[in-house]
C-alpha positions in Angstrom: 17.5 39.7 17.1 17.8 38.9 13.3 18.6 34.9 14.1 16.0 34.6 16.3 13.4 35.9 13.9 14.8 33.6 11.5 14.9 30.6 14.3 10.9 31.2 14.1 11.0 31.7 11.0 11.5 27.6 9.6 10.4 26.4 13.1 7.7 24.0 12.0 4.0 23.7 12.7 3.7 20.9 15.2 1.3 19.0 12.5 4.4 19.3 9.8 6.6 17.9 11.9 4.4 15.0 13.2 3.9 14.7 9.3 7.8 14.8 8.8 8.6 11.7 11.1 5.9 9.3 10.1 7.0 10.1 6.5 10.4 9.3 7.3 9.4 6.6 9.6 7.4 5.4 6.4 10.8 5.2 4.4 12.4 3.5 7.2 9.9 1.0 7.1 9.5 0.1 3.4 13.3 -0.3 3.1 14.9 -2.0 6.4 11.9 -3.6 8.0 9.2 -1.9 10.6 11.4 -3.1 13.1 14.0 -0.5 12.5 11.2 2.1 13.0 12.9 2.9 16.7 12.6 6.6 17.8 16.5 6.9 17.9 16.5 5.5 14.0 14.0 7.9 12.9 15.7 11.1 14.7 19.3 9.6 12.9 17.1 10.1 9.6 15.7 13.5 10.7 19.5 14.8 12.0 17.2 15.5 15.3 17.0 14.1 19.0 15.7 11.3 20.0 13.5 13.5 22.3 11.6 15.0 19.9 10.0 12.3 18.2 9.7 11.0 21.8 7.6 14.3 22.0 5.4 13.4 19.1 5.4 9.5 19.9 5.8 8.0 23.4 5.5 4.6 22.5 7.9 3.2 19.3 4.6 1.2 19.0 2.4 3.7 17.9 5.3 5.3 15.4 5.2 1.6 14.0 1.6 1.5 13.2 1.7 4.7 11.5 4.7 4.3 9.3 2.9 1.1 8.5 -0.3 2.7 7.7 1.2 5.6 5.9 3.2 3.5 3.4 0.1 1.0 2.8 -2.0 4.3 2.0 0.2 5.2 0.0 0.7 2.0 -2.0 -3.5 1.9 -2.3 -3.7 5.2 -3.8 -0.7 4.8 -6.6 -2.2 1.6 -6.7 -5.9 2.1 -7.3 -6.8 6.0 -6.9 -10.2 6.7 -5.4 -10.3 9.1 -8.3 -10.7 7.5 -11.4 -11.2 10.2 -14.1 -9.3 9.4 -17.2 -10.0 5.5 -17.7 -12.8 2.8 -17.7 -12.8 0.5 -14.9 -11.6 -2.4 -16.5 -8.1 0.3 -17.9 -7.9 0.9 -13.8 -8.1 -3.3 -12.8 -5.6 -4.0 -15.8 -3.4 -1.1 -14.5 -3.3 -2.2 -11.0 -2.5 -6.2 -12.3 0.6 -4.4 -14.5 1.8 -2.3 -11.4 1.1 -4.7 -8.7 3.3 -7.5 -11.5 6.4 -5.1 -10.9 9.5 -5.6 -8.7 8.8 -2.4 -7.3 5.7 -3.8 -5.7 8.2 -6.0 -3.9 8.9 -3.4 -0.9 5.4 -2.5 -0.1 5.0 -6.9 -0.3 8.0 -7.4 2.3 5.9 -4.7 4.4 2.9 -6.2 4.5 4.4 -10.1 5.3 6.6 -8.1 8.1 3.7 -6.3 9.7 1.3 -9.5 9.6 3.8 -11.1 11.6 4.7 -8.3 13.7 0.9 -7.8 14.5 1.0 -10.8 16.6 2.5 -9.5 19.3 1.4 -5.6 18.9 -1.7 -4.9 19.0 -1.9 -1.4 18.0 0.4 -2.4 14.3 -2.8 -5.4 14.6 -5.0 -2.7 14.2 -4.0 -0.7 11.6 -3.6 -4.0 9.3 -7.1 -4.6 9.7 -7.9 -1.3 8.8 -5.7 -1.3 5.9 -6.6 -4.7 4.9 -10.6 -3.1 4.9 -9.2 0.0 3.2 -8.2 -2.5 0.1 -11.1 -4.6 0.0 -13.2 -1.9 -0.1 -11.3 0.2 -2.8 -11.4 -2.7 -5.1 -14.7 -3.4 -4.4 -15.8 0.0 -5.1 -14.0 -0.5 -8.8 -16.1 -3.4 -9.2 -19.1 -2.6 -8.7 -19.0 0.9 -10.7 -17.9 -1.9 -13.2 -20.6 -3.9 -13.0 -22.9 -0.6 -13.6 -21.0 0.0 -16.8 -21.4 -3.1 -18.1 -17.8 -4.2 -18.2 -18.0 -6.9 -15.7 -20.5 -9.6 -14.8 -20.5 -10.8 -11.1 -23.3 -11.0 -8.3 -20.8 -10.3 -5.6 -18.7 -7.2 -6.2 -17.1 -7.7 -2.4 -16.6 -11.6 -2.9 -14.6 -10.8 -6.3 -12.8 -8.3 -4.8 -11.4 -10.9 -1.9 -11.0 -13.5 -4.0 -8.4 -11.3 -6.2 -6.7 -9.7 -3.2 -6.2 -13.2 -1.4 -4.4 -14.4 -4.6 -2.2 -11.1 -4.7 -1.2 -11.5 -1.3 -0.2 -15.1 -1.8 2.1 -14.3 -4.7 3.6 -11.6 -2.7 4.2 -13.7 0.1 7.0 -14.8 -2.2 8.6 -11.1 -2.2 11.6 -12.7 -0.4 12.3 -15.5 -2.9 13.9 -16.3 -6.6 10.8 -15.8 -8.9 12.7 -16.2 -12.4 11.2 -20.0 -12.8 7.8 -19.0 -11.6 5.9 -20.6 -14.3 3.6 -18.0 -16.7 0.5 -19.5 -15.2 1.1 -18.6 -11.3 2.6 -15.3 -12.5 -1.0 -14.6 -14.3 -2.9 -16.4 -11.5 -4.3 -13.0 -9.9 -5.4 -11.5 -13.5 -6.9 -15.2 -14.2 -8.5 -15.0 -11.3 -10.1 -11.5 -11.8 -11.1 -12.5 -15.5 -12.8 -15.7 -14.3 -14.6 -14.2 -12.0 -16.0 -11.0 -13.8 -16.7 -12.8 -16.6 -14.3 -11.7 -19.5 -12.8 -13.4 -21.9 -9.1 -14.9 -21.1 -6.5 -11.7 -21.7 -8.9 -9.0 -21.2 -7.0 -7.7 -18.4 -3.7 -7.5 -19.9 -4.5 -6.5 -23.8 -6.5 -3.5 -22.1 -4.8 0.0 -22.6 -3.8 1.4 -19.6 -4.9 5.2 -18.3 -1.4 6.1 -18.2 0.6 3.8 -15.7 2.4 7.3 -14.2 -0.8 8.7 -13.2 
């Protein structure tokens, strides 16, 4: 009697346990590629059967697309919080540049080049990087603009700005793969220049700016 009642006891909720294999589907993804996201890999990681995440995910496709969008989520809000109560926009924009410069960033890069190319040919993972690419147009666009209101930056097209940016982040990440230690100081800065060009500061703004605590 007393093991059963404890069997029931840590049985999870079925909404923490769908939680539990996209997070660990998540890992899977950001550190041997989404296609290692297979429902027998995920229930090696979870010490489970392969029928349970079958339960919870039928197709390995639609396990993909979440692991993909859960770790892109994730890298927007360490990235750029929604929540910005301890720093001016322009400590948030020079935060994200110093973050976004790191080699850390280079996981969540490799995901994004792998899932681009993957989303050729599955249409679901297609999806979910259109909705994630949105997600972080309109997150930095959002930080422009209250910007703009402030004072801090000068631009007519918050959403423009905020593509132009992103387009040259991408581009150096696409490079995630690749010896960087010749990259000349100019392409390293060319996202920051970017941003300072065309919110009108003055060259360096972005990176003499103190930062709202990089940890938050």
């Amino acid at each position: 009697m007393s093991s059963s009642v404890e069997r029931k006891r840590i049985r999870k909720t079925p909404e923490a346990r769908r939680a539990e294999i996209v997070e660990a589907a998540a890992r899977v993804a950001l550190t041997e590629g989404l296609e290692c996201v297979t429902l027998r890999r995920i229930a090696e990681e979870l010490a489970v059967r392969p029928g349970l995440i079958s339960h919870y995910f039928p197709s390995a496709e639609e396990l993909v697309a979440e692991a993909f969008a859960v770790a892109a989520t994730g890298e927007l809000d360490s990235l750029l919080p929604a929540e910005r109560p301890h720093g001016t926009p322009a400590q948030y924009l020079a935060r994200y540049f110093a973050l976004s410069a790191g080699e850390a960033y280079d996981d969540i890069s490799r995901l994004w080049i792998n899932a681009r190319h993957l989303s050729r040919y599955r249409p679901v993972l297609r999806d979910r990087v259109a909705e994630q690419e949105l997600a972080s147009d309109d997150r930095l666009e959002g930080l422009i603009r209250e910007g703009v209101e402030r004072g801090e930056f000068r631009t007519d097209d918050p959403r423009a700005a905020a593509i132009q940016i992103l387009v040259v982040l991408d581009g150096l990440g696409a490079h995630a793969n690749t010896d960087r230690s010749n990259r000349p100081e100019a392409v390293t800065r060319m996202a920051v220049t970017t941003a300072e060009r065309e919110l009108g500061l003055e060259a360096g703004a972005l990176t003499e700016t103190p930062l709202p605590g990089v940890a938050d």
